[in-house]
C-alpha positions as CSV (number, residue, x, y, z in Angstrom):
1,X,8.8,-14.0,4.2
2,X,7.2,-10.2,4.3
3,X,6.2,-8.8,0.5
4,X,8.2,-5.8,1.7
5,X,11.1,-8.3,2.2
6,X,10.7,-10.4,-1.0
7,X,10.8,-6.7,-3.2
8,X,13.4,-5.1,-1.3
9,X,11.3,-1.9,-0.5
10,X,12.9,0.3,2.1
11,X,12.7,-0.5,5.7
12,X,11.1,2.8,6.8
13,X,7.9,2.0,4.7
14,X,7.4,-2.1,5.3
15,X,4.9,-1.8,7.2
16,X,2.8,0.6,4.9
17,X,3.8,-1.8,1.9
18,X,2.7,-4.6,3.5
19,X,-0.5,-4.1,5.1
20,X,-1.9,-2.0,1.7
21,X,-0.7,-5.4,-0.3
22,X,-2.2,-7.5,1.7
23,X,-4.9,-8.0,-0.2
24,X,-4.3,-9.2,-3.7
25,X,-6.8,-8.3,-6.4
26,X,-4.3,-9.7,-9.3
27,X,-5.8,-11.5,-12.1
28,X,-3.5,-12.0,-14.9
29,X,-2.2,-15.3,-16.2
30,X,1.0,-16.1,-16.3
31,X,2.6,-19.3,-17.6
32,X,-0.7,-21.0,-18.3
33,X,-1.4,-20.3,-14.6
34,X,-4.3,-17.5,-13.7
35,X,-3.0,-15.6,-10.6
36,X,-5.7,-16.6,-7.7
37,X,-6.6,-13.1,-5.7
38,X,-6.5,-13.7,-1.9
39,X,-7.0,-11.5,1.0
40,X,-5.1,-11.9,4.1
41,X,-7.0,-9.9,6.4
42,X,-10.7,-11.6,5.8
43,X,-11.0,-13.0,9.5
44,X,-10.6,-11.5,12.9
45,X,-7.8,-14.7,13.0
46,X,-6.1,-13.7,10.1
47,X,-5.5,-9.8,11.4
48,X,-4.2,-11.3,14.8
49,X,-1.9,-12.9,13.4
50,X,-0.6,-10.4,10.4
51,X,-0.5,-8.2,13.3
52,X,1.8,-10.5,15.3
53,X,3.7,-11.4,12.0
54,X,4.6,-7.6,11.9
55,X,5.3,-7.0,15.3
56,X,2.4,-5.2,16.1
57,X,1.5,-6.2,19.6
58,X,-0.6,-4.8,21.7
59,X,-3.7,-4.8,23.5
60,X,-5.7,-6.5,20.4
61,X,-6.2,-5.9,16.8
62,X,-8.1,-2.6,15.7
63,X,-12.0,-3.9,14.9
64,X,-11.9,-5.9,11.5
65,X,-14.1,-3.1,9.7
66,X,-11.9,-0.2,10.8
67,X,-8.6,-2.2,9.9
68,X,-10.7,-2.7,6.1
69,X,-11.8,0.8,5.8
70,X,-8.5,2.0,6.5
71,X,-6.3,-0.3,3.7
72,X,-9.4,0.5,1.2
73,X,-8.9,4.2,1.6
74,X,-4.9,3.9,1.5
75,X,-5.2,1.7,-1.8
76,X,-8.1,4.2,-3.1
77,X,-5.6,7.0,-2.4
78,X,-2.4,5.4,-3.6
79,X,-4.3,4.7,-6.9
80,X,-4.4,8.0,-8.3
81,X,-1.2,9.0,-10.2
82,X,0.8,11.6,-7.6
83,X,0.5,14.4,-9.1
84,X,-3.5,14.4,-9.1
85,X,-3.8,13.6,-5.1
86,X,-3.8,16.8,-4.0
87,X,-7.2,17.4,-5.8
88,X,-8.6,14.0,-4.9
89,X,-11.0,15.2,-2.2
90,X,-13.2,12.1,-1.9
91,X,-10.2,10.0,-1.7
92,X,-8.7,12.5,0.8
93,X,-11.8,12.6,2.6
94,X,-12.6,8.5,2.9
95,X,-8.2,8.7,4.4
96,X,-9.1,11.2,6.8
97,X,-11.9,9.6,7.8
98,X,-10.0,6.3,8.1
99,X,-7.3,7.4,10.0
100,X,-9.3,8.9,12.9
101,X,-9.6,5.2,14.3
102,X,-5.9,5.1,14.4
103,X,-4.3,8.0,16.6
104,X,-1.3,9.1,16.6
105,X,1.1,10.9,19.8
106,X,4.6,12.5,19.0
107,X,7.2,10.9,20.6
108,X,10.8,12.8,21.3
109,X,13.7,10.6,22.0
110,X,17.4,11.9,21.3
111,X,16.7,14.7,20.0
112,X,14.2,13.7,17.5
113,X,10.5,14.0,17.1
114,X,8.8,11.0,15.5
115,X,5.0,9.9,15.7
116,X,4.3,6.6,17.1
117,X,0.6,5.3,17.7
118,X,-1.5,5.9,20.5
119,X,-2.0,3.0,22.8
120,X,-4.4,0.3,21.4
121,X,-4.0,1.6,18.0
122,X,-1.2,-0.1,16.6
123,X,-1.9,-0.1,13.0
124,X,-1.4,3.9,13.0
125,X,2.6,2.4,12.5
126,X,0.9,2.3,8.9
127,X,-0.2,6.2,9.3
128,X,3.4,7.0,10.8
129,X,5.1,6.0,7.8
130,X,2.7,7.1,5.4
131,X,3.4,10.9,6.8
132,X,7.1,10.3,7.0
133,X,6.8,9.8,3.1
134,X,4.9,12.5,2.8
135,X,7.4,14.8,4.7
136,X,10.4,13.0,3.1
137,X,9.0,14.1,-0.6
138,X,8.8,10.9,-1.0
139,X,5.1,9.8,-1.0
140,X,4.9,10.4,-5.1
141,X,6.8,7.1,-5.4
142,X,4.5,4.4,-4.2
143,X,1.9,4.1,-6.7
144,X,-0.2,1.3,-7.6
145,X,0.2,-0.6,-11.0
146,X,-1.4,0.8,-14.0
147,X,-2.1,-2.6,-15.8
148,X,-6.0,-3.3,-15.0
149,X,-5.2,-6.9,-13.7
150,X,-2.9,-6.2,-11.3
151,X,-3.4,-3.5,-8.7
152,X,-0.1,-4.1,-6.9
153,X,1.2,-1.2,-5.0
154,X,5.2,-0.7,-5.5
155,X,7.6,1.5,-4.5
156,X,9.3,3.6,-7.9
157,X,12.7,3.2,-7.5
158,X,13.8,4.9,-10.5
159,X,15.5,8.2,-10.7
160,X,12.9,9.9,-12.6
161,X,10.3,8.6,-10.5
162,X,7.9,8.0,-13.3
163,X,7.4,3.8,-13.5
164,X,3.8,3.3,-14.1
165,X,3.9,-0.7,-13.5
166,X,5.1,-2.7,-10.7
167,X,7.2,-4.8,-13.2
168,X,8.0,-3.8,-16.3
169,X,9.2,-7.1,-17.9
170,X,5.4,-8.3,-16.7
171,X,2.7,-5.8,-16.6
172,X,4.4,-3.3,-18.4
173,X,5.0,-5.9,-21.2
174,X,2.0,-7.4,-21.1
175,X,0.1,-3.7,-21.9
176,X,2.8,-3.0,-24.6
177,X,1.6,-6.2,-26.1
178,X,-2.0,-5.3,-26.0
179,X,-1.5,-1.7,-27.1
180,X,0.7,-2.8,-30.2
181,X,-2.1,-6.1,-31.1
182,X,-4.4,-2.6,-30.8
183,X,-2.9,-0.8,-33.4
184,X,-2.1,-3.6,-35.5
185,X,-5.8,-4.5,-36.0
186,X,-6.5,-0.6,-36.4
C-alpha cells in the first residue's frame, strides 16, 4: 500500500507525498517500540522499483544522486513554515537547482494545458504537482511535522490551514507533554 494511500492525501498530490516521504527520519518511541528510520531510495534497485511501484515508467530511473538532491531540496523547502518560503532563498535556490534535472513540456489535451515531464525524466510528475499546488493556493498546506522526532510531511486538511504536526493525538501530544513537564519543573 502507497503512504499517500494509507493517509488519504488527495490524488492530484500522491506522487509528490510519496516520493518526499520516502525517506523516514522518525525517531520517536511509541509503545515501548523506538520507530526505526529507513530510506527507500538508498539503491539504484530500490528507485527502479519505487519508480515502477508509482507508475513511473520509462526509459530508466533519473541518476541516484539527482533523484537524492531533488527529494532533499523538496523536504528542505517543505520544512519551513508557508508563510516564510517566499524569503527562503537558499532553499529556493538548492529547488531550482534540483529541478533542472527534471524538465518539464506543457501538454494541451481538451482544452486544457497541464505540464507533464519531458521524456526520460519521469520524476518531474513530482515537479508537476508540486506547481499545480502552488497555482491551486494550495502549496501552504503540505508542511512537514514540527515535533523534532518526526519529520513527516502531511497534507493540512483543516479549514484553517494551521496544523503544525502530522498527528495531533501523537506528535502534537507528545510536545504538549514535554512543553507542560517544562513548565512544571520551571
Amino acid at each position: 500500500m502507497r503512504l499517500s494511500d494509507k493517509f488519504l492525501v488527495p490524488r492530484e498530490l500522491a506522487l509528490l507525498y510519496d516520493f518526499v516521504n520516502s525517506i523516514d527520519l522518525r525517531t520517536y518511541v511509541e509503545a515501548g517500540a523506538a520507530h526505526e528510520p529507513k530510506d527507500e531510495l538508498q539503491t539504484v534497485s530500490q528507485l527502479a522499483s519505487w519508480m515502477r511501484a508509482h507508475e513511473l515508467s520509462g526509459s530508466g530511473p533519473a541518476p541516484l544522486g539527482q533523484v537524492l538532491r531533488l527529494r532533499e531540496a523538496l523536504r528542505a523547502y517543505l520544512a519551513i513554515p508557508a508563510e516564510e518560503r517566499a524569503t527562503a532563498s537558499a532553499e529556493i535556490s538548492a529547488l531550482n537547482s534540483a529541478s533542472g534535472s527534471f524538465p518539464l513540456v506543457a501538454n494541451v489535451a481538451g482544452g486544457m494545458v497541464e505540464l507533464r515531464p519531458a521524456k526520460g525524466s519521469e520524476l518531474g510528475r513530482v515537479l508537476a504537482e508540486l506547481q499545480m499546488l502552488s497555482a491551486t493556493g494550495q502549496l501552504g498546506r503540505l508542511k512537514m511535522c514540527q515535533s523534532p522526532e518526526c519529520g513527516w510531511v502531511f497534507f493540512d486538511r483543516s479549514k484553517p490551514a494551521n496544523r503544525r504536526w502530522c498527528s495531533s493525538a501523537k506528535c502534537g501530544n507528545r510536545e504538549k507533554t514535554r512543553s507542560y513537564r517544562r513548565r512544571q519543573r520551571a
